[in-house]
N, C-alpha and C positions, 0 to 999 in steps of 0.2 A: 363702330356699328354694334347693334344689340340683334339679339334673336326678335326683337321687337320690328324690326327693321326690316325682316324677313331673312337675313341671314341668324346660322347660327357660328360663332367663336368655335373652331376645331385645336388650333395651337398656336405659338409662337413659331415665326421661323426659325426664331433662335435655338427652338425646339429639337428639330428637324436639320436642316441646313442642307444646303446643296448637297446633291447625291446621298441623299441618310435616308431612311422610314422612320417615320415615328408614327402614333396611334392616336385617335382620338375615338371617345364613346358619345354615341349620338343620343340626342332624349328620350328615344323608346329601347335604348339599351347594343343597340348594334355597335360593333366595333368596324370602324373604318383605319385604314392604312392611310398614310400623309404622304406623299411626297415631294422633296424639289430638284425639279429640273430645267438646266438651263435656265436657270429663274423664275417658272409658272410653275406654281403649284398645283396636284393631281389626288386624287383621292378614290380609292375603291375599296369593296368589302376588304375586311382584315384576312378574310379565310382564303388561304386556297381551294378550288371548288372541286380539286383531287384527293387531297388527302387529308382534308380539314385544319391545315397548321396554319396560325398565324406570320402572315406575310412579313410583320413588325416584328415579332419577337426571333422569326427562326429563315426569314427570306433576307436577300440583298440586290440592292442595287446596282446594276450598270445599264447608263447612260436611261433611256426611256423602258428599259427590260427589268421585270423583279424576276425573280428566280426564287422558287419556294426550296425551301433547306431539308425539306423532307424526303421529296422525290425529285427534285431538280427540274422540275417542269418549268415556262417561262410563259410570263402575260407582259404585254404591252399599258402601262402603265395610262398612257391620254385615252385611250378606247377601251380596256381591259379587254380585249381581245389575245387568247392565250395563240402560245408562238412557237410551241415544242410540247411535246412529247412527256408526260403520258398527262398530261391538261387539255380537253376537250372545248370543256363550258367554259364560257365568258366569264367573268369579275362584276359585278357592279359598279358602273363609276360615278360619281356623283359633282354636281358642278361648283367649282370653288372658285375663287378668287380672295386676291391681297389685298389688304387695307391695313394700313396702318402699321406695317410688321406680324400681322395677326394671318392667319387662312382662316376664311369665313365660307363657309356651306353655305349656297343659297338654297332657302326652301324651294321644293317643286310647287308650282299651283295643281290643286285639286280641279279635277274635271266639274265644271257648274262655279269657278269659284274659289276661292277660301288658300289656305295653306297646307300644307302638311303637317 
């Protein structure tokens, strides 16, 4: 599928792979976190919303929990709803699915219409 299609191509699973993070950057520049679990793919902002670090470069996984490597705080990966201490605000998460070996973002529809 293409971004024509209304998805956009975030990574390979080969990328990523069960229990890993990997990164992709979106076309207005945001960096989102990949994840695979249990075989379905997840995807929220990259940032922790505590201490501003990248969840891919300096957080880990276990099971549906990332854990930010800075302050050790935990968000729930399918909701980004944070799960410890000292992470308050929620995550972005953004809706993805598998095709072809690929994680594809699908666009949100604009209110009236159209894509994002």
């Amino acid at each position: 599928m293409s971004s024509a299609e209304g998805v956009i191509p975030l990574c390979s699973l080969d990328d990523i792979g069960e229990g890993r993070i990997g990164s992709a950057v979106l076309p207005d520049g945001r960096r989102v976190a990949v994840y695979l679990v249990d075989g379905r793919a997840h995807a929220t902002d990259d940032r922790c919303t505590h201490g501003e670090s990248s969840l891919a470069d300096e957080g880990w996984l276990d099971g549906h929990v990332v854990e930010c490597g800075r302050h050790m705080g935990t968000f729930d990966v399918r909701t980004g709803q944070p799960l410890g201490p000292p992470c308050t605000k929620a995550l972005r998460t953004y809706p993805v699915e598998i095709h072809a070996g690929q994680v594809m973002l699908a666009r949100p529809a604009l209110p009236g219409g159209g894509e994002a």
